[in-house]
C-alpha positions in Angstrom: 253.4 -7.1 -0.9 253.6 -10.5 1.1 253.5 -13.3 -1.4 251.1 -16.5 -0.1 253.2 -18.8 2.1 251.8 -21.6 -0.1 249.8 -20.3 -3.6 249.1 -23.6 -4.6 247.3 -24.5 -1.4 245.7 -20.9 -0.9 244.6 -21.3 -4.4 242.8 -24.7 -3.8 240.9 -22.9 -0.7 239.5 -21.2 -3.1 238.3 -23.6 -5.6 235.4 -25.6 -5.3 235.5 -29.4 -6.5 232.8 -30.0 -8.9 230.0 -32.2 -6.7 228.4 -35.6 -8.7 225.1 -35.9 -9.5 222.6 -37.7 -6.7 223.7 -41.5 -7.7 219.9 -41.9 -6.8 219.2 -40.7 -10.0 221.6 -41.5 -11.8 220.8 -43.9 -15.0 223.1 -44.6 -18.0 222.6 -42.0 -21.0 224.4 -44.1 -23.3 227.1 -47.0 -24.1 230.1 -46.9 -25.8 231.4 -50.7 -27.0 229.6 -51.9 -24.4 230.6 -49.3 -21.6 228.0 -47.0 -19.9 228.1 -43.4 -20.2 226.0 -41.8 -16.9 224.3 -39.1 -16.8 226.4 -37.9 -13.8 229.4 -37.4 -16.0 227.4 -35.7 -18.8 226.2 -33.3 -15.9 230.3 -33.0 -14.5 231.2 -32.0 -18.0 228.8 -29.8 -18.8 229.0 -28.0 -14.7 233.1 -27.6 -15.8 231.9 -25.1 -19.3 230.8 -22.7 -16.4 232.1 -20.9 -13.3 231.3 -22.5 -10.2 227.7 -22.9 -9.5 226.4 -21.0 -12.3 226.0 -23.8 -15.4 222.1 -23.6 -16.2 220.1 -26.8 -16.2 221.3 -28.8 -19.0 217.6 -30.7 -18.9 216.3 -27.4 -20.3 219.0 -27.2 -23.7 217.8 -28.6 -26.5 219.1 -32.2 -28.8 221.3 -30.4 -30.7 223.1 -29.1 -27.7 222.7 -32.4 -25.4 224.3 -34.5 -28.2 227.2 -32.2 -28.6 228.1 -32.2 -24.8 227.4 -36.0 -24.9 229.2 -36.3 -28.6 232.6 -34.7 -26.1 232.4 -37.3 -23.7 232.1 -40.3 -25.7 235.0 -38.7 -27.6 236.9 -38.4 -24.7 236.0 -42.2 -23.9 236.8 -43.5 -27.1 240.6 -42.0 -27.3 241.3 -42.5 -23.4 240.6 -46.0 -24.5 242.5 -46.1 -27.8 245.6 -44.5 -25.3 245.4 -47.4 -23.2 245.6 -49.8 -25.7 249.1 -47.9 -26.9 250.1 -48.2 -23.5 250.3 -44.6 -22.7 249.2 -45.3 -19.0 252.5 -47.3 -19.0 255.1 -44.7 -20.2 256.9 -43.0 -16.7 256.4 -39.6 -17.6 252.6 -40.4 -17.4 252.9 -42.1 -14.3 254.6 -39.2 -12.8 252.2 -36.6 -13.9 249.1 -38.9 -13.1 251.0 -39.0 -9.1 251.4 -35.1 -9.3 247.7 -34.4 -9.6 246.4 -37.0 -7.2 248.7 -35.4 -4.8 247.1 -32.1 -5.5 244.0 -33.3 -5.6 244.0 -34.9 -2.0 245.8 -31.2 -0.6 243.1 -29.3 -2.3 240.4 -31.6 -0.9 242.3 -31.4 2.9 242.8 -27.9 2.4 239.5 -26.8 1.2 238.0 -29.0 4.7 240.3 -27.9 7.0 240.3 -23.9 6.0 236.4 -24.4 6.8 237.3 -25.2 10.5 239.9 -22.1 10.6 237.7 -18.6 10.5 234.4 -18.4 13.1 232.2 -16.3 12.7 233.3 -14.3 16.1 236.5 -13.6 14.1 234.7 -12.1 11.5 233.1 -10.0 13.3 236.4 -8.5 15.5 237.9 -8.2 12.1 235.0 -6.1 10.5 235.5 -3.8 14.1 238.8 -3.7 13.8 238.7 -2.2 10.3 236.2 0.1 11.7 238.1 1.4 14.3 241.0 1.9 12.0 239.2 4.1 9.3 238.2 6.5 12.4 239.3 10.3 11.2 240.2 8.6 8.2 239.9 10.1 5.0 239.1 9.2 1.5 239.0 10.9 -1.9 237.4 10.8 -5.8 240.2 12.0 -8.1 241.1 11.7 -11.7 244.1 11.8 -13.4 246.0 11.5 -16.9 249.0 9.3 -17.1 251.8 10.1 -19.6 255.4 8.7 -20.4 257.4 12.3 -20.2 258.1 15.0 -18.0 257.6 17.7 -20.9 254.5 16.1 -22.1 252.9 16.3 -18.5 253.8 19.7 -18.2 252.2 20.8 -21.4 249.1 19.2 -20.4 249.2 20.8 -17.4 249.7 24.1 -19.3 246.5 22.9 -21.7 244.2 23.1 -18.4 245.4 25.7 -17.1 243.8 27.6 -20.2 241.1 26.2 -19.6 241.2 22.4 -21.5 238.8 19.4 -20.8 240.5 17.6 -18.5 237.3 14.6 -19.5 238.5 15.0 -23.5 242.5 14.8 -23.0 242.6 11.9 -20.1 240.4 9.5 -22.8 242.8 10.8 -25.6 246.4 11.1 -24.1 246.5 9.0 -21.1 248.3 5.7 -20.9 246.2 4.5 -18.0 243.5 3.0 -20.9 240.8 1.9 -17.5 240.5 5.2 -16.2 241.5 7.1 -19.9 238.5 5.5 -20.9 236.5 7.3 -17.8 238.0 10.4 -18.4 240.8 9.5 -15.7 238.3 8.3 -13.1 240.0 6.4 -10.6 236.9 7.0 -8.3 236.8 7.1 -4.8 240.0 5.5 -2.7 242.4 5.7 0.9 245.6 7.1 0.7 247.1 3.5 1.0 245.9 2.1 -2.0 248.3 4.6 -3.9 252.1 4.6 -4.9 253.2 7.0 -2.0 254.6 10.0 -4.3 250.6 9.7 -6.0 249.1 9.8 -2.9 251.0 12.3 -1.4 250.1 14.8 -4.0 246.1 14.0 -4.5 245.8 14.4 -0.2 247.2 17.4 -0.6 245.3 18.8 -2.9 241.8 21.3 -2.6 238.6 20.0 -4.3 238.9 21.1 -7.9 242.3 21.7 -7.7 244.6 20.3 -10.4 248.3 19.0 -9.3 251.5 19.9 -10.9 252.6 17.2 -12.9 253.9 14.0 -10.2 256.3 11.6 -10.9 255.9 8.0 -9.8 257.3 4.6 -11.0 254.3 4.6 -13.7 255.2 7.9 -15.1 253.9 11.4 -14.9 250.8 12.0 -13.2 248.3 15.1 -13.4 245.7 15.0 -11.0 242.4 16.7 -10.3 241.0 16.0 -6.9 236.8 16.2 -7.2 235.8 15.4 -3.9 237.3 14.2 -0.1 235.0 12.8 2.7 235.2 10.2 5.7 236.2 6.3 4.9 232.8 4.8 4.4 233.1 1.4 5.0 230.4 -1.4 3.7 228.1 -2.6 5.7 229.4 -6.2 8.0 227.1 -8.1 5.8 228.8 -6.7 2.3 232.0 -7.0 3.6 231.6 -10.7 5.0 232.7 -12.7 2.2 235.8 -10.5 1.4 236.7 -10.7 5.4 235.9 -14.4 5.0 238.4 -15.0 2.0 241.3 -12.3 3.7 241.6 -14.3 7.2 241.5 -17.4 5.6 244.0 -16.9 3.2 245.8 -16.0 6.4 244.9 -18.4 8.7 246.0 -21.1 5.8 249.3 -19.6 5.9 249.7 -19.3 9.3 248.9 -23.2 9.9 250.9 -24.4 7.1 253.7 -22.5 8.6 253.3 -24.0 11.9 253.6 -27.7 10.2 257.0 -26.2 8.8 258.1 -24.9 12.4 257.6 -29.1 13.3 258.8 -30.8 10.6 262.3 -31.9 10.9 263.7 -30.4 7.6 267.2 -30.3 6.4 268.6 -28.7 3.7 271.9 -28.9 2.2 274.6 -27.4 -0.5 275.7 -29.3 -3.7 278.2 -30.3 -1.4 276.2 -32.1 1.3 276.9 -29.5 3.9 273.5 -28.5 5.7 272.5 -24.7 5.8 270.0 -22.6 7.4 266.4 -23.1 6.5 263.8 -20.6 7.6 260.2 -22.2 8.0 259.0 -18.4 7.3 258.6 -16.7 3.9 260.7 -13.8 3.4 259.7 -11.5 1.0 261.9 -11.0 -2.5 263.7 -7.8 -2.6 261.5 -6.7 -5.1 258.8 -6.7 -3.1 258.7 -3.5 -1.3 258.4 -2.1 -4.9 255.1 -4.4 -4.9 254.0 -2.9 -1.9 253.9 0.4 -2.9 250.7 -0.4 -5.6 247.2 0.1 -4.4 245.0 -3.0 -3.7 243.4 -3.0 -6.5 244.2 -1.8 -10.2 247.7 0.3 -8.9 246.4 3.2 -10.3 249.3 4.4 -12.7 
């Protein structure tokens, strides 16, 4: 699996800078020794209890629960100030942290701008095609399974439904996988890609209703009971926008940060002052092709 070029840049793409309250009308809620409190900072500290855009309007809480929020920012008030009169803002360590965050601060803000002007909506729609034209005679299927640490405990299960057990009752009591265990071993429906290659291999091969031998893989010992196989169906362009959206951006970020590596004159030496090679492309870790092998989503073990 490719590791992001940049994951503290890609990760600010994705993050959304809490926006201030319409200074229009804005009006002081309170004052602290003299110092005004506004309501636009009441509303920034209550927006950051909640993910992104979903913090309910706070006009619509009760005292109690207005006074608390307000109760944390005049607390926070009172010992920045307190801090400053110990001269904390002074001490170097501070200083250097304080320079740290502006610095990500003013990326993330460039970053989140610039990654807006990097995916059109043309692009979107040749990637969505592409991914069309690729799942053509493409295959998917619904299995279960029922992980387990041993050889010789696979194969007794194995030998318990072959006499007929409940493959349902032993996944959600034996299985190590606990998410699927809990579904009986439902992995639901998924491409042959998404699997560890030896897991794959062995589901695809398999006839609906047919139970596997027991399958080693780098998770364990698998048993596996394939329920159904059809087509790929993919989501519709609309559905799959925003994940197409967020997969050629993360992209496109890489690719134009690494294109400001490929111009920057960069040097890089030894303990010893001697200069060496320095590649403005990521390459992987050896570990990696281990990575690879997982499925996209849980790596179903």
């Amino acid at each position: 699996m490719k590791r992001p070029l940049l994951p503290v840049l890609l990760a600010a793409v994705m993050l959304a800078i809490p926006a201030f309250a319409d200074d229009a009308k804005d009006y002081t809620v309170v004052k602290v020794n003299g110092e005004e409190v506004k309501n636009s900072e009441v509303l920034d500290t209550w927006k950051s209890l909640f993910p992104v855009g979903s913090a309910p309007d706070f006009a619509t809480f009760d005292e109690n629960i207005r006074q608390n929020v307000l109760r944390g920012v005049v607390s926070e008030r009172l010992v920045y100030d307190e801090a400053v009169k110990a001269g904390t803002d002074k001490d170097p360590e501070v200083k250097k942290r304080i320079a740290q965050l502006e610095r990500q601060l003013i990326m993330q803000n460039f970053m989140e701008a610039k990654a807006k002007t990097l995916v059109t909506d043309d692009q979107l729609k040749k990637a969505y095609d592409d991914k069309v034209a690729a799942s053509k005679g493409e295959e998917e299927v619904k299995a279960r399974h029922i992980l387990v640490a041993s050889e010789d405990e696979a194969k007794k299960i194995h030998d318990q439904l072959k006499k007929g057990g409940d493959f349902d009752k032993i996944a959600k009591e034996k299985s190590t996988d606990k998410a699927s265990g809990a579904k009986g071993g439902d992995l639901g429906w998924f491409t042959k890609d998404r699997m560890v290659p030896a897991f794959a291999d062995a589901a695809f091969k398999l006839k609906k209703g047919e139970i596997s031998e027991p399958v080693k893989s780098e998770f364990g010992w698998h048993i596996i009971q394939l329920e159904d196989r059809r087509p790929v169906q993919l989501q519709s362009f609309d559905d799959m926008k925003e994940n197409l959206r967020a997969e050629l951006t993360n992209k496109a970020v890489e690719t134009y940060v690494e294109g400001l590596l490929k111009k920057a004159d960069i040097k890089y030496y030894d303990e010893s002052g001697k200069e060496k090679p320095f590649s403005p492309t990521m390459t992987p870790p050896a570990d990696d092709k281990k990575a690879d092998d997982k499925p996209a989503d849980d790596k179903k073990k």
